[in-house]
One Martini backbone bead per residue (centre of mass of N, CA, C, O) as a GRO file, in nm:
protein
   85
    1UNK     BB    1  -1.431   0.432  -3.150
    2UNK     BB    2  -1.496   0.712  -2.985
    3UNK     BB    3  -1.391   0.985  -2.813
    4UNK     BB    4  -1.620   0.979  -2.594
    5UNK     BB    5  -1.621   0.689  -2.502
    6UNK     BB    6  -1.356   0.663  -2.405
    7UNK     BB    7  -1.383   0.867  -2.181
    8UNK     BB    8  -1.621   0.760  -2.017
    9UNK     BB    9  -1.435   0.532  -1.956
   10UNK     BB   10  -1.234   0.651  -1.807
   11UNK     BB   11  -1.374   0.795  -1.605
   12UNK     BB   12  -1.492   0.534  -1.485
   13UNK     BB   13  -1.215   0.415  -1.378
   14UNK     BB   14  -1.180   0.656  -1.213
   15UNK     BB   15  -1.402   0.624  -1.002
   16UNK     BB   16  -1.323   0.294  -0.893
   17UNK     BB   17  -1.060   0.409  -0.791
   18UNK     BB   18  -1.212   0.632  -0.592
   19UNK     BB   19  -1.328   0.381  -0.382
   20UNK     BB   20  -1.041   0.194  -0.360
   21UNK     BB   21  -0.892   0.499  -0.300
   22UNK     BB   22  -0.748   0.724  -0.176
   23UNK     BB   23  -0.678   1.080  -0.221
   24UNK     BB   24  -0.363   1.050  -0.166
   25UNK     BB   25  -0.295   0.786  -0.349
   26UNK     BB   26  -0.396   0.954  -0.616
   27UNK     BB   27  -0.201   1.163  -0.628
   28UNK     BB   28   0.061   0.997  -0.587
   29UNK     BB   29   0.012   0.821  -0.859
   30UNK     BB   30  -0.032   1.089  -1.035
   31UNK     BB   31   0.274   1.149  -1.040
   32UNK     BB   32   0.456   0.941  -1.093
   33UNK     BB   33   0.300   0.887  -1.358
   34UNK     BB   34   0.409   1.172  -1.493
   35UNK     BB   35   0.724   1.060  -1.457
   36UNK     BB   36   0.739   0.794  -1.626
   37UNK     BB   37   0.533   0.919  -1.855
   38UNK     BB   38   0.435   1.001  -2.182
   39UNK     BB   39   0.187   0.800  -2.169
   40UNK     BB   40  -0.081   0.790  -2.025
   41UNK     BB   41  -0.257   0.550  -1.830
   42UNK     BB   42  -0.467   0.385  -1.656
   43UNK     BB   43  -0.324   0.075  -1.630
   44UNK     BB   44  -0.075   0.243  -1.509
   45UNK     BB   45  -0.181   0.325  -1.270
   46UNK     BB   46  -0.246   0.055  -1.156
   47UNK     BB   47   0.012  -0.022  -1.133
   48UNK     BB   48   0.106   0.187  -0.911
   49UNK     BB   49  -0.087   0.098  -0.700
   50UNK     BB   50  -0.040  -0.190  -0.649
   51UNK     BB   51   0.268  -0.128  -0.576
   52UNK     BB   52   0.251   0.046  -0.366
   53UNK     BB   53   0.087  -0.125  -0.185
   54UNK     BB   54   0.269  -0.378  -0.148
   55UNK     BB   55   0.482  -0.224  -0.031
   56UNK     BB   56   0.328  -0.154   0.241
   57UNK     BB   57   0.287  -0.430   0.347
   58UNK     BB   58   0.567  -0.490   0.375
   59UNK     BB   59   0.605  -0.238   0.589
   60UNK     BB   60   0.446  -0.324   0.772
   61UNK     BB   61   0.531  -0.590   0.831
   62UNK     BB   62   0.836  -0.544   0.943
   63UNK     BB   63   0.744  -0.360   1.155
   64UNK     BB   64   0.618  -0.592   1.314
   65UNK     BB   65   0.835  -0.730   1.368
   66UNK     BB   66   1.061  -0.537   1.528
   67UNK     BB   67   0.836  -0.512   1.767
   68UNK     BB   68   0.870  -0.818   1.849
   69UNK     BB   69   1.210  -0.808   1.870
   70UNK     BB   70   1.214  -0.613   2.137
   71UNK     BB   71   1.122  -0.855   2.362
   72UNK     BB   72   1.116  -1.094   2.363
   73UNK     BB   73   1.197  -1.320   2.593
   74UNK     BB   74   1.014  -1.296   2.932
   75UNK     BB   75   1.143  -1.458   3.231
   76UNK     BB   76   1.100  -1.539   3.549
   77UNK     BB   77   1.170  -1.635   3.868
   78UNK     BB   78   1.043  -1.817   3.846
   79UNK     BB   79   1.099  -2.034   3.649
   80UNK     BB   80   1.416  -2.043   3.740
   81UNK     BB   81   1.365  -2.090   4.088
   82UNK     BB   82   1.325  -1.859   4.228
   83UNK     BB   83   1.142  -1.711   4.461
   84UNK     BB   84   1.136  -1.903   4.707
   85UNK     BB   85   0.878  -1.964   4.988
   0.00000   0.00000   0.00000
């Protein structure tokens, strides 16, 4: 394969990530990968998306647990048998 042939491949890659992740997320994504890797490439971009992603999610689903847990149960004074009149 040529080496335009690859490039065009590689833009192709990149433009499909730009419709699925925001502008913010690949930002953040493309210094991760400049920190952790000598030899970038797309593939392990998406790795690194996959997995901020999934962070993401998991710490959402935490917060939401959270959230629940600081009402706990609610019951009034009629459940318990009080204010009878």
């Amino acid at each position: 394969m040529n080496v335009e042939k690859k490039a065009l491949n590689i833009l192709s890659s990149l433009r499909n990530l730009s419709t699925k992740h925001s502008k913010k997320e690949l930002e953040k994504a493309t210094q991760i990968l400049l920190e952790i890797s000598t030899n970038p490439t797309v593939s392990v971009l998406k790795g690194v998306l996959d997995r901020s992603k999934k962070r993401k999610q998991k710490t959402d689903k935490n917060s939401d647990q959270t959230n629940n847990e600081e009402y706990g149960f609610l019951r009034g004074a009629k459940y318990f048998g009080g204010n009878k009149k």
